[in-house]
Backbone as CSV, one residue per row, in Angstrom:
resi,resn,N_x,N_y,N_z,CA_x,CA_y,CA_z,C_x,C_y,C_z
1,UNK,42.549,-32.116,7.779,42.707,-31.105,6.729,43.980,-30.303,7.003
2,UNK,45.108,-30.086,5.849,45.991,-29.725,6.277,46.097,-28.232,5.293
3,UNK,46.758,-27.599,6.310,46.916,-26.037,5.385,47.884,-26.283,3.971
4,UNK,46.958,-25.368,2.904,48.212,-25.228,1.582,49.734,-25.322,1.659
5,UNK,49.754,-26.387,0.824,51.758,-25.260,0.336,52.050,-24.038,0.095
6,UNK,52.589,-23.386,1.368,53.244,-22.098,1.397,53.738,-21.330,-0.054
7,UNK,54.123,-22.366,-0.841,54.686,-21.817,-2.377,52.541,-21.690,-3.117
8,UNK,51.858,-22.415,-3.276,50.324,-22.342,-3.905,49.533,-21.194,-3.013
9,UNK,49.722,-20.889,-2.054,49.568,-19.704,-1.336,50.244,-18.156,-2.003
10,UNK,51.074,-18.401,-2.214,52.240,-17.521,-2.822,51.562,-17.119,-4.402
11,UNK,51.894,-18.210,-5.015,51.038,-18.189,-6.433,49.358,-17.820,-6.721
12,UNK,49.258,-18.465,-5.829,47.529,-17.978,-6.281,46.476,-17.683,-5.342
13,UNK,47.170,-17.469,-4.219,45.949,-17.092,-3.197,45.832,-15.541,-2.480
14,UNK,44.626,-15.017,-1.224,45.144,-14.092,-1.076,44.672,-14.372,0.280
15,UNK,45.332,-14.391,1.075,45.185,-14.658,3.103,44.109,-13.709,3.584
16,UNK,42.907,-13.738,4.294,42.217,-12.950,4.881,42.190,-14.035,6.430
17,UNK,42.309,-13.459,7.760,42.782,-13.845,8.726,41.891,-13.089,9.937
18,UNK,41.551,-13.585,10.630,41.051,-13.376,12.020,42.012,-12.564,12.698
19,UNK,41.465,-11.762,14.008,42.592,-11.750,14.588,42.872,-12.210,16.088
20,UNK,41.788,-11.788,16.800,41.757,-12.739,18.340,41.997,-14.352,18.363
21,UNK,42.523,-14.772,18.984,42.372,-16.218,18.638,43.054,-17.071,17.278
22,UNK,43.677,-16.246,16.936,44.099,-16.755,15.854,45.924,-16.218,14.832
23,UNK,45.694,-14.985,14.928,46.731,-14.442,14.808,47.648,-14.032,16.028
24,UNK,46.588,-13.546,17.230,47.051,-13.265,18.344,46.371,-14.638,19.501
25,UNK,46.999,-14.704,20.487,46.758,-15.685,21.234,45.536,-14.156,22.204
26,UNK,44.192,-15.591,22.705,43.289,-14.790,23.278,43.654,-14.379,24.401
27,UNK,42.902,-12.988,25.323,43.556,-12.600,26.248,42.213,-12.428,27.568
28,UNK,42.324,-11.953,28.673,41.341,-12.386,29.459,40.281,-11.140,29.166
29,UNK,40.542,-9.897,28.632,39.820,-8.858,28.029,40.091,-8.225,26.505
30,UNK,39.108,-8.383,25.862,39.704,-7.498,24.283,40.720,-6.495,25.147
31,UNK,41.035,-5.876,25.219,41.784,-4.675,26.339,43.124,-4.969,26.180
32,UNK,43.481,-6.232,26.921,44.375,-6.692,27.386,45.344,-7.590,26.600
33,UNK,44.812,-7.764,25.213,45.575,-8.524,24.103,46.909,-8.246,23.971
34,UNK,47.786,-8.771,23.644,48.985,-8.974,23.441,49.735,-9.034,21.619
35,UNK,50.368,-8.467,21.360,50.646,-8.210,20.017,52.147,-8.549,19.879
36,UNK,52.803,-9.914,19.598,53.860,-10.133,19.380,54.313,-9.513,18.354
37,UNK,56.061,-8.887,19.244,56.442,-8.015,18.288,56.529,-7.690,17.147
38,UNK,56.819,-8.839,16.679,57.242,-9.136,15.579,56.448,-9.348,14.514
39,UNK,54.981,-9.474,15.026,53.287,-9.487,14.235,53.764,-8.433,13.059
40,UNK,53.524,-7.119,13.337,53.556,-6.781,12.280,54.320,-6.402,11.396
41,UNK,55.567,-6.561,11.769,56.471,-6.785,10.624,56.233,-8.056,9.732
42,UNK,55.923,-9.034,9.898,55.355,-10.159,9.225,54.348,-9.993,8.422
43,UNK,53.092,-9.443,8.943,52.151,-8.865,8.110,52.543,-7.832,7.220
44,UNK,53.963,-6.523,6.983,53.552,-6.157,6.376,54.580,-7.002,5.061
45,UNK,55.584,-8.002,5.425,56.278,-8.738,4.684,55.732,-9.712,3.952
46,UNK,54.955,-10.067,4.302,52.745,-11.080,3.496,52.820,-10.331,2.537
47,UNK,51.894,-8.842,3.131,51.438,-7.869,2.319,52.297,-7.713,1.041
48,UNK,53.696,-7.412,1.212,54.343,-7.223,-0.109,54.890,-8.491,-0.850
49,UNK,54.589,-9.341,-0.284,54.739,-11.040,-1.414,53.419,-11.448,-1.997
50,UNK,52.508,-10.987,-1.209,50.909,-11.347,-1.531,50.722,-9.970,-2.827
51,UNK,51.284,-9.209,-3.091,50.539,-8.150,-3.973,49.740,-7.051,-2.905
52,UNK,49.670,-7.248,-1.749,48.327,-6.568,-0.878,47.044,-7.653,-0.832
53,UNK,47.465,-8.674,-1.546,45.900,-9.310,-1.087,46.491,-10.065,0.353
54,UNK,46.041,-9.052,1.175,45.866,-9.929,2.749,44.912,-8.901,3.624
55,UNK,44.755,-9.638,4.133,43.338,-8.628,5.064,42.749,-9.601,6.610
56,UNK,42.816,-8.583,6.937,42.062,-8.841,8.510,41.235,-9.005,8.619
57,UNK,40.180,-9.583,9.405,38.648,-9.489,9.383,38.126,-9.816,10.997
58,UNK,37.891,-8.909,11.363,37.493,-8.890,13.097,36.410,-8.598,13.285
59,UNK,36.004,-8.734,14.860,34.725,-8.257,15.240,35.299,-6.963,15.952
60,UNK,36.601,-6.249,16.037,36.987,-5.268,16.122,36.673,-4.151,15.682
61,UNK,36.174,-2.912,16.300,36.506,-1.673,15.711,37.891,-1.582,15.028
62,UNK,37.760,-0.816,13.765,38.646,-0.834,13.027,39.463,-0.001,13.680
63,UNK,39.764,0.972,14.093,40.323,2.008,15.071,40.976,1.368,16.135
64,UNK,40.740,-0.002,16.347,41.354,-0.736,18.000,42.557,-1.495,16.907
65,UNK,41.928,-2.040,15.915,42.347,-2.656,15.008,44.018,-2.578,14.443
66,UNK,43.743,-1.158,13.799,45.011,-0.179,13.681,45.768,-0.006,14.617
67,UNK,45.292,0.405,15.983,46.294,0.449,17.434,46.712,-1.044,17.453
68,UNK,46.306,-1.905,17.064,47.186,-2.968,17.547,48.287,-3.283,16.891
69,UNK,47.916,-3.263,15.613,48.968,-3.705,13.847,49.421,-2.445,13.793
70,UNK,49.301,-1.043,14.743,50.486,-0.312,14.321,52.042,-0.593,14.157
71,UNK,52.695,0.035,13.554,52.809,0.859,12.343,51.840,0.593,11.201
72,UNK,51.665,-0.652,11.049,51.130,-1.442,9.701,49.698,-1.391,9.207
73,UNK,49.220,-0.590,8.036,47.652,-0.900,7.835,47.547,-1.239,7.182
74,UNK,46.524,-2.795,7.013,46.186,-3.292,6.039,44.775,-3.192,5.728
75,UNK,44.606,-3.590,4.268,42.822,-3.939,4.025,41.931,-4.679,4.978
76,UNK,41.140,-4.130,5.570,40.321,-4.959,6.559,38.700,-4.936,6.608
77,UNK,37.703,-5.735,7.358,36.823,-5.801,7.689,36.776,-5.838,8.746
78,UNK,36.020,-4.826,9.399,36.126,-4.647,11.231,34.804,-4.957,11.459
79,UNK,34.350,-5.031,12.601,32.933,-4.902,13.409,32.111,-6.127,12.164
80,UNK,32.502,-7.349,12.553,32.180,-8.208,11.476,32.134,-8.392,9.959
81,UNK,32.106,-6.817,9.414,31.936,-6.633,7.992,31.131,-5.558,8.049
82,UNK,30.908,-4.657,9.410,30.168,-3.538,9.045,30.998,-2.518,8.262
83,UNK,32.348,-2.878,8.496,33.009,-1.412,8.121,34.227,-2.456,7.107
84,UNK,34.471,-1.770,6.108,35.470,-2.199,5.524,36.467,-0.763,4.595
85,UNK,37.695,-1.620,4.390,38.354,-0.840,3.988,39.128,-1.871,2.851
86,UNK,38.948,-1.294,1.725,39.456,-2.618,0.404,40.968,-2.509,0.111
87,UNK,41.315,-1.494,0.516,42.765,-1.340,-0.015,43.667,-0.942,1.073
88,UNK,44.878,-0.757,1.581,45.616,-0.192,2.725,44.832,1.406,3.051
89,UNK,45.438,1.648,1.356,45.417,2.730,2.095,43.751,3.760,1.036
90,UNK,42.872,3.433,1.288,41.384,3.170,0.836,40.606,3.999,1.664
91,UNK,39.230,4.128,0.765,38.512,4.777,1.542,37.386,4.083,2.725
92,UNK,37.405,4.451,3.590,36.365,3.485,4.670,35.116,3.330,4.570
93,UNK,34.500,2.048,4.185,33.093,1.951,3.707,32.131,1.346,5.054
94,UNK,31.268,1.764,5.358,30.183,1.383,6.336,28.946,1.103,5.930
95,UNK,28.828,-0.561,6.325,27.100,-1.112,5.715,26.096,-0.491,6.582
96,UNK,25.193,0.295,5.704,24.241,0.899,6.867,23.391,0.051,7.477
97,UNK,23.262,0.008,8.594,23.068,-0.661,9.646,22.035,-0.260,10.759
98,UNK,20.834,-0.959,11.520,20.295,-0.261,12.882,20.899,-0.044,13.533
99,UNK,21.099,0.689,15.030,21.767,0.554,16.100,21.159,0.161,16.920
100,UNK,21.421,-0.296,18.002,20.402,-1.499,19.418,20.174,-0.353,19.821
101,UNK,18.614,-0.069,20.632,17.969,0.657,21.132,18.426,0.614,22.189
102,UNK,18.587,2.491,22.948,19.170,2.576,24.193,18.958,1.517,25.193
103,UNK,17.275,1.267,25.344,17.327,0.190,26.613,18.286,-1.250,26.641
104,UNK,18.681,-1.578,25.496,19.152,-2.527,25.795,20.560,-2.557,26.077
105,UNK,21.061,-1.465,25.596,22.874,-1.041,26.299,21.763,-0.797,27.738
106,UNK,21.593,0.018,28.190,21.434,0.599,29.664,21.183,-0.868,30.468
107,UNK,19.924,-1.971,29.868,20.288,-3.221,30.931,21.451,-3.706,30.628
108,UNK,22.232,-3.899,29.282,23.782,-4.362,29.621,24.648,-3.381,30.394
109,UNK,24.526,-2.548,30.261,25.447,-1.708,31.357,25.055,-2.146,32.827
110,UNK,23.449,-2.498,33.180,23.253,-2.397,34.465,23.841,-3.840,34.795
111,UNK,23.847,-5.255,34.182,24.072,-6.263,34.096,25.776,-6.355,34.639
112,UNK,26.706,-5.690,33.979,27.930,-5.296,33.979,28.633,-5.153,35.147
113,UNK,27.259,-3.965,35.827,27.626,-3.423,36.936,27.464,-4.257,38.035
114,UNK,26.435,-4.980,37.807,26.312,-6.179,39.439,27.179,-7.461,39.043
115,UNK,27.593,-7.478,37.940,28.576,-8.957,37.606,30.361,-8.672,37.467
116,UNK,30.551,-8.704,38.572,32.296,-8.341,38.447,32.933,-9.254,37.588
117,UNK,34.181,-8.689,36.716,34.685,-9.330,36.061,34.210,-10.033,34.278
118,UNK,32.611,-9.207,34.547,32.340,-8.948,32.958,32.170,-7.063,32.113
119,UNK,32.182,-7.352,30.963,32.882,-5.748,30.634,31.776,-6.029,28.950
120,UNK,31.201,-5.146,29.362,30.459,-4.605,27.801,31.229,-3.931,26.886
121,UNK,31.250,-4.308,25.678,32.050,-3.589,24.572,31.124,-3.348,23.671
122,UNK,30.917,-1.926,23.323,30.447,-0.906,22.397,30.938,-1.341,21.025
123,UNK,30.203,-1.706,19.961,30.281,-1.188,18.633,29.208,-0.416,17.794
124,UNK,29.804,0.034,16.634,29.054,1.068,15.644,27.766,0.703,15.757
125,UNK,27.338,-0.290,15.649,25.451,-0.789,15.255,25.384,-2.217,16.460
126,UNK,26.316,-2.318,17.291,25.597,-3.437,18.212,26.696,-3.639,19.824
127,UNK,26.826,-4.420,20.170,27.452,-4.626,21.224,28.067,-6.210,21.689
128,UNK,28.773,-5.844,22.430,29.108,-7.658,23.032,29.106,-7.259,24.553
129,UNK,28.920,-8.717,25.114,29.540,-8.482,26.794,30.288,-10.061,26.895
130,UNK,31.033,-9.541,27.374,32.547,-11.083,27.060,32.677,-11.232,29.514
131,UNK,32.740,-12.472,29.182,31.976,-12.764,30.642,33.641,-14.151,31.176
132,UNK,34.848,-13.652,30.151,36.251,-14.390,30.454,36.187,-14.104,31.959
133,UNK,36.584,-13.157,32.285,36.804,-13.384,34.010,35.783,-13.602,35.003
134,UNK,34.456,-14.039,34.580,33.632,-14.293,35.406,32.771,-15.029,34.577
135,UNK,33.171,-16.881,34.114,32.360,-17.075,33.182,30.644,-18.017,33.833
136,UNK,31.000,-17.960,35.443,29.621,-18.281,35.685,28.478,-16.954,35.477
137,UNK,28.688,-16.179,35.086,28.020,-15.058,34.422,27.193,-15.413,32.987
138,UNK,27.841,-16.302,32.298,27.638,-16.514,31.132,25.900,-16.661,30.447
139,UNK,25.200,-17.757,31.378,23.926,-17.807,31.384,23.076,-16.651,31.425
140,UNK,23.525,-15.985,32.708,22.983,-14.838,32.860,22.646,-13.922,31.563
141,UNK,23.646,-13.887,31.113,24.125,-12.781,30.313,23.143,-13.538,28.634
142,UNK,23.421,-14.547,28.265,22.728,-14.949,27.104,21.282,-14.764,27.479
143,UNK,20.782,-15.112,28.923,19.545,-15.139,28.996,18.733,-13.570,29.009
144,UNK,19.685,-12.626,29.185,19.304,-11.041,29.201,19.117,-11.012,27.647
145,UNK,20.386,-11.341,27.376,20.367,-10.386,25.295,19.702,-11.464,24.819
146,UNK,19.192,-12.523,24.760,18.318,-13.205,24.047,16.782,-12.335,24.712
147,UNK,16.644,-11.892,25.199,15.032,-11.411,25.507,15.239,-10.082,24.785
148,UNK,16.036,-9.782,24.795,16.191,-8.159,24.399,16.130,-8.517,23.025
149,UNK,16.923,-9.225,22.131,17.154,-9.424,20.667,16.012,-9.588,20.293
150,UNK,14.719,-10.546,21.284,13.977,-11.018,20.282,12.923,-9.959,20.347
151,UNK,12.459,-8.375,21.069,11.949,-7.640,20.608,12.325,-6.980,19.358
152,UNK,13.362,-7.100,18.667,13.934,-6.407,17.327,14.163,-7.682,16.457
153,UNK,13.547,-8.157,15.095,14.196,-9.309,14.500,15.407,-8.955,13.581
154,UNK,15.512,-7.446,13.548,16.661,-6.347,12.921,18.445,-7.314,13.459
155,UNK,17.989,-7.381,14.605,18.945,-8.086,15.561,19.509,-9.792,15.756
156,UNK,20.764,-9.983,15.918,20.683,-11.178,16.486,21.762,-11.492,17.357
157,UNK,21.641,-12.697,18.197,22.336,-12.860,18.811,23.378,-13.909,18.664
158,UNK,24.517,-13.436,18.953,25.522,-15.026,18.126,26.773,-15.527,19.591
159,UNK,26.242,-16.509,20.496,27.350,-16.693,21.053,28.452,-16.944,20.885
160,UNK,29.573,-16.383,21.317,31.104,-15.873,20.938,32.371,-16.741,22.634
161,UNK,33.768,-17.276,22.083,33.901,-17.383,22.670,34.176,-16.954,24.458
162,UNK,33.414,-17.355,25.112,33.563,-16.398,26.882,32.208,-15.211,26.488
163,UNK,31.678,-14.961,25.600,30.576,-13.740,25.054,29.576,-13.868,24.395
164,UNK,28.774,-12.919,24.793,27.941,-12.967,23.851,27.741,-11.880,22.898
165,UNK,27.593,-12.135,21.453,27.594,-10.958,21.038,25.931,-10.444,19.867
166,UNK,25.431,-8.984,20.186,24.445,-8.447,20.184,24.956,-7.513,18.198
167,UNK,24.520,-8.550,16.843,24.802,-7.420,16.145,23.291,-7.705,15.073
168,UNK,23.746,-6.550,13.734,22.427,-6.331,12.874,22.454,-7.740,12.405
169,UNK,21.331,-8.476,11.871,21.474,-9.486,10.592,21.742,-8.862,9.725
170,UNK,22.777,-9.758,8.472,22.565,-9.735,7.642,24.231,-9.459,7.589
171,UNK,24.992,-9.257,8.719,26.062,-8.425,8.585,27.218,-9.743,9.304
172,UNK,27.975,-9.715,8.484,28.803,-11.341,8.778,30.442,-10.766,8.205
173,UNK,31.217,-11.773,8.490,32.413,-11.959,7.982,32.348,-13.124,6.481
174,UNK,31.346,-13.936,5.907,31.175,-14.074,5.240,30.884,-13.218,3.959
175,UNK,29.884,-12.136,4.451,29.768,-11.055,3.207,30.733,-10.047,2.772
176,UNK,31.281,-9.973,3.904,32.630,-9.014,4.277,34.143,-10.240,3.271
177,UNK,34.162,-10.985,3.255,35.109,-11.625,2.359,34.488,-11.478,1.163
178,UNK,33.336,-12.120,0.660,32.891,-12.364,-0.974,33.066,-10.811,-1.282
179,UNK,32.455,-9.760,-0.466,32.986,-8.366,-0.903,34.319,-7.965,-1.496
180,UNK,35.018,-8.133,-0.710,36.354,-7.933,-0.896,37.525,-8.782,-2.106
181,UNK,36.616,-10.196,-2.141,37.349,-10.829,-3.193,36.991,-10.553,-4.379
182,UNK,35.970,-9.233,-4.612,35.837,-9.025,-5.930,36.105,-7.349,-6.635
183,UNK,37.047,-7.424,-5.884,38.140,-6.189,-6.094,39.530,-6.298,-6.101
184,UNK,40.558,-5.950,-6.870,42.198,-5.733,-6.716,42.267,-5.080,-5.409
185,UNK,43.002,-5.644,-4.897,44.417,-6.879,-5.552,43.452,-7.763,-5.081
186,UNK,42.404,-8.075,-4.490,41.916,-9.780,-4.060,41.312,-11.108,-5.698
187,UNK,40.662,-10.037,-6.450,39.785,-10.340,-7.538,41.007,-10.997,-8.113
188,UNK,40.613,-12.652,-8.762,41.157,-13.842,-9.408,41.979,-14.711,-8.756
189,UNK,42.029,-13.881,-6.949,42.452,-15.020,-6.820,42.080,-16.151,-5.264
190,UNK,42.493,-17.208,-5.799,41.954,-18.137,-4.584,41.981,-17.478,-2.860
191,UNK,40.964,-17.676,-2.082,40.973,-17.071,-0.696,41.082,-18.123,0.279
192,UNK,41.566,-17.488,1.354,42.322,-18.965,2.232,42.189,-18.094,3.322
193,UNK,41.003,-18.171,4.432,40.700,-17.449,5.131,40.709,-18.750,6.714
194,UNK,41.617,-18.185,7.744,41.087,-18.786,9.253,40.764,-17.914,10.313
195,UNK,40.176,-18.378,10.771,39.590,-17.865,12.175,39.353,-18.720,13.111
196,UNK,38.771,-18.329,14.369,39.101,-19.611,15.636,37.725,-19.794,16.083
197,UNK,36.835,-18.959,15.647,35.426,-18.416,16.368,34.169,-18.511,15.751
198,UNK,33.038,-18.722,16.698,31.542,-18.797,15.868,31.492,-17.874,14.962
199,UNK,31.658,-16.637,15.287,32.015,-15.740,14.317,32.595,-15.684,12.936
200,UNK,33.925,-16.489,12.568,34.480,-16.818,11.925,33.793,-17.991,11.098
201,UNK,32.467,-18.993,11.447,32.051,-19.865,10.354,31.467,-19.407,8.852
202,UNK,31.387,-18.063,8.871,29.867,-17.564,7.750,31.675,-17.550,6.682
203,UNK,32.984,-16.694,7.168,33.480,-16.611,6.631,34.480,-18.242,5.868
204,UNK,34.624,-19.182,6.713,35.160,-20.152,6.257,34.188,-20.394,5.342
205,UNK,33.280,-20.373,5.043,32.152,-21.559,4.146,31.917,-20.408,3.033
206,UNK,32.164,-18.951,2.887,32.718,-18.329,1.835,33.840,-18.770,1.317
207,UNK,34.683,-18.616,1.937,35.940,-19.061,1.561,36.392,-19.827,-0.062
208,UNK,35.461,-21.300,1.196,35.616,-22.595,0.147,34.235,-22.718,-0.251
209,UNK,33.255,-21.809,-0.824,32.483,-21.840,-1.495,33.234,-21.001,-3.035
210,UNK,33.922,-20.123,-2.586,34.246,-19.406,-3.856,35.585,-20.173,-4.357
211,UNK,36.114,-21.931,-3.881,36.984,-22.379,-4.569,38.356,-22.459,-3.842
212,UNK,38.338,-21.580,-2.548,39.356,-21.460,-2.002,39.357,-22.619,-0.665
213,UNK,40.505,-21.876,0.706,40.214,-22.734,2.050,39.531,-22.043,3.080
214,UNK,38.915,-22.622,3.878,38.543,-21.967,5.040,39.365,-22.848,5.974
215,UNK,39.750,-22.655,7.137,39.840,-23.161,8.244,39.305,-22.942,9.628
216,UNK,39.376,-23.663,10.698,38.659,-22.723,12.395,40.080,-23.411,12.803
217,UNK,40.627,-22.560,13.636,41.669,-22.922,14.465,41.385,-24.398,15.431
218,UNK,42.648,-25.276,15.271,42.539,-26.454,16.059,42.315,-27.562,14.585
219,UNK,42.129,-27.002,13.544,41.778,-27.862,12.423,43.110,-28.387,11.798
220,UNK,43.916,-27.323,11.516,44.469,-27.521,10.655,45.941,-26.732,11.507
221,UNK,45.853,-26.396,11.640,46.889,-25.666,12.816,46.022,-24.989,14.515
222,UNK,47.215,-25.697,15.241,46.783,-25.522,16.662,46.868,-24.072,17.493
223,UNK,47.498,-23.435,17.143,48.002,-22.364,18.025,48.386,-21.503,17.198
224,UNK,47.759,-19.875,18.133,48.853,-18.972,16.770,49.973,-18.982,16.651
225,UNK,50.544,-19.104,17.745,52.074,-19.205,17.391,52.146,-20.197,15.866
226,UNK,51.720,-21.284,16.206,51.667,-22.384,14.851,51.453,-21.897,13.651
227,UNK,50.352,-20.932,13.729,50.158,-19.875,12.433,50.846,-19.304,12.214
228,UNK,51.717,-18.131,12.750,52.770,-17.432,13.110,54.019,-17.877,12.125
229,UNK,54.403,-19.491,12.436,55.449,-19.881,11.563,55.121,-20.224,10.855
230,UNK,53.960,-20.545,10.388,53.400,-21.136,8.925,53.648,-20.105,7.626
231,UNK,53.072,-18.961,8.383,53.083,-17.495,7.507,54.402,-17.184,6.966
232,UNK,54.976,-17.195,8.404,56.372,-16.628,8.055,57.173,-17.798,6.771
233,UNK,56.636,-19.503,6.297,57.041,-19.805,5.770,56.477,-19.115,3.692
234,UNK,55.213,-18.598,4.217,54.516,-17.473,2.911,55.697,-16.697,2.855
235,UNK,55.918,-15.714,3.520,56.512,-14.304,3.820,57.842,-14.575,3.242
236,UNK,58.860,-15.665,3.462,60.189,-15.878,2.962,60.545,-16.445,1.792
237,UNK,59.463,-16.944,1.419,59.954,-18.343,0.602,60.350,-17.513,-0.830
């Protein structure tokens, strides 16, 4: 499967994009990511050939989000689609959501603490623990938040690459796109969404359910860098 012509992209589509793994090359901690310079000047040179239909869609706090693509803000979906924002410069919408009951941060925190080289990350309504620098941890760690998830069915658990991650059902990067494509600037037109991650499937199969592409990184392009110049062939043409 090969990505669109850069010019049918141009004409009728609107880019919604991952960002770990895909825009940015992965790093050994969310923390520690790397933001080629030149990222967001590109994004915001999309943004003004696309109309504004381009958008981010992470398992990011939207707030980490912004620190990275500073100067540049675009329309996004953070924390899977809990939080969105439809326009640059828009008001911030949050799907109400449970939050994981203290005990189960306090055993991931305690988990954390006897496993060097894994690091719990806090979000609005759930959590991850990403186990990159210590991935014989990994078992461990699914076998904790799978006991914990299944006292709440509010909850689920979705393994992530090097992580595992702890969020509400119901709350995806799939719903977080069909949302968004039915508002200006996204509304009429085709969506062409990649990502690299389990995370990223609910949204590909939106994608090309509503007519457009989905991709997972390695499909259709190998590397972000590979993405990187693909875009930049959107951005100029």
């Amino acid at each position: 499967m090969d990505l669109p012509d850069p010019a049918e992209v141009r004409a009728f589509g609107t880019l919604l994009l991952d960002l770990d793994g895909t825009l940015v090359e992965i790093a050994p901690t969310p923390h520690t990511v790397v933001v080629p310079g030149l990222l967001p000047g590109l994004l915001a040179r999309l943004a003004r050939r696309l109309d504004g239909a381009l958008a981010i869609l992470t398992g990011r706090p939207l707030d980490d989000l912004d620190r990275l693509l500073a100067p540049v803000r675009l329309p996004a979906a953070a924390e899977h689609g809990l939080v969105l924002r439809r326009r640059a410069d828009g008001e911030i919408e949050t799907v109400p959501a449970p939050e994981p009951p203290a005990h189960w941060l306090r055993a991931a925190h305690a988990l954390v603490a006897r496993r060097p080289g894994t690091l719990l990350e806090r979000k609005r309504a759930g959590f991850a623990v990403h186990a990159r620098l210590a991935p014989e941890a990994l078992p461990e760690i699914g076998r904790l938040l799978a006991g914990l998830v299944a006292e709440d069915p509010r909850f689920e658990l979705l393994p992530a690459a090097m992580a595992f991650e702890v969020r509400p059902r119901g709350v995806d990067k799939g719903g977080a796109l069909r949302s968004l494509m039915k508002e200006p600037p996204f509304v009429g037109r085709r969506p062409l969404f990649v990502g690299d991650d389990v995370t990223d499937l609910d949204a590909i199969a939106a994608a090309r359910a509503l007519g457009g592409w989905g991709f997972r990184m390695g499909e259709a392009v190998a590397t972000p860098a590979d993405l990187r110049s693909w875009l930049e062939r959107i951005a100029n043409g």
